[in-house]
C-alpha positions in Angstrom: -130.5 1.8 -14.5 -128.8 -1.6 -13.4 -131.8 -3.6 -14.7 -131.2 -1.7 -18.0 -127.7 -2.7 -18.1 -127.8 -5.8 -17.4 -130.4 -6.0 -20.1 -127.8 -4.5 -22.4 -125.1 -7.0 -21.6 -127.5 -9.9 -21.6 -128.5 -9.2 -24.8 -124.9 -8.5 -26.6 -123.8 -11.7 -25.2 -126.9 -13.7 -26.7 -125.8 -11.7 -29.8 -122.0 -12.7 -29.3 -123.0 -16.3 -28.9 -125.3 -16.0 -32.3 -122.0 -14.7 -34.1 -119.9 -17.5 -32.7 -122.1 -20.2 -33.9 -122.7 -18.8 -37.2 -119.2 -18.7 -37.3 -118.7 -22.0 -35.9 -121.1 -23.3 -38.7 -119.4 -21.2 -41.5 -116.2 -22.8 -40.5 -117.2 -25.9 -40.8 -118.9 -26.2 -44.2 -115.6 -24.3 -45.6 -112.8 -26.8 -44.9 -114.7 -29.8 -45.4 -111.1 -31.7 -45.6 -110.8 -30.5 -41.6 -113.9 -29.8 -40.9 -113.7 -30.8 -37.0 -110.1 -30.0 -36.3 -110.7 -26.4 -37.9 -114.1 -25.6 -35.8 -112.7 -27.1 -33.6 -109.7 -24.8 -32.9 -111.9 -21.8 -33.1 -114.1 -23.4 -30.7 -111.3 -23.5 -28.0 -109.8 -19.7 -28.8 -112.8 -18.9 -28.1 -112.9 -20.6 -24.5 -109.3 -19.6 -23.9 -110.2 -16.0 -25.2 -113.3 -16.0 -22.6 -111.2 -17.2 -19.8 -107.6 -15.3 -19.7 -109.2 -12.3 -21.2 -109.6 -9.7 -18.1 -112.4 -7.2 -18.4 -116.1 -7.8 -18.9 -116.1 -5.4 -22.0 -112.4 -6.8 -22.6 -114.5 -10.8 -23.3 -117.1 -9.2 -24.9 -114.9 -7.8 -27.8 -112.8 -10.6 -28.0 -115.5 -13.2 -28.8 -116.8 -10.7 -31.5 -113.8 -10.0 -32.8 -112.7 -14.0 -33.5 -115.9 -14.1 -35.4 -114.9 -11.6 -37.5 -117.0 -9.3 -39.5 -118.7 -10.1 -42.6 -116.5 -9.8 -45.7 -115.7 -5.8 -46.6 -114.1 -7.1 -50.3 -115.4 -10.1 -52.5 -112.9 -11.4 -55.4 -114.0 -12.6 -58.4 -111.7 -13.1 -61.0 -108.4 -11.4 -60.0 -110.3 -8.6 -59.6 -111.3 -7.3 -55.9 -114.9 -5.7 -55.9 -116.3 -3.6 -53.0 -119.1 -4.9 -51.5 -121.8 -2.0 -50.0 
């Protein structure tokens, strides 16, 4: 049971890293004016978020939740359209 837990964790934090770094790369091609200040600044919430954050699960969530989920609404024209 421990080996499949640590399994579990090992593999949401690979998963957690993959979302920071699509982020990362998302963040960067968007504000090309400020491009490095801007990743850069989610770069370091994300270091102070992993280190005063108490609580394993406590990290976890916050490193997913500054990468946000994909977008729920898209708007095109004034108009805002579900998406899925």
């Amino acid at each position: 049971m421990k080996m499949f837990r640590l399994l579990a964790w090992l593999l949401a934090w690979i998963v957690a890293i993959l979302c920071s770094a699509w982020a990362f790369g998302a963040i960067y091609y968007d504000f090309p004016a400020v491009r490095q200040m801007a990743a850069g600044i989610f770069v370091l919430i994300l270091l102070v978020a992993v280190i005063f954050v108490r609580g394993k699960l406590l990290k976890l969530a916050a490193v997913f939740a500054a990468t946000g989920r994909p977008a729920a609404r898209k708007i095109a024209g004034g108009v805002v359209l579900k998406s899925g």
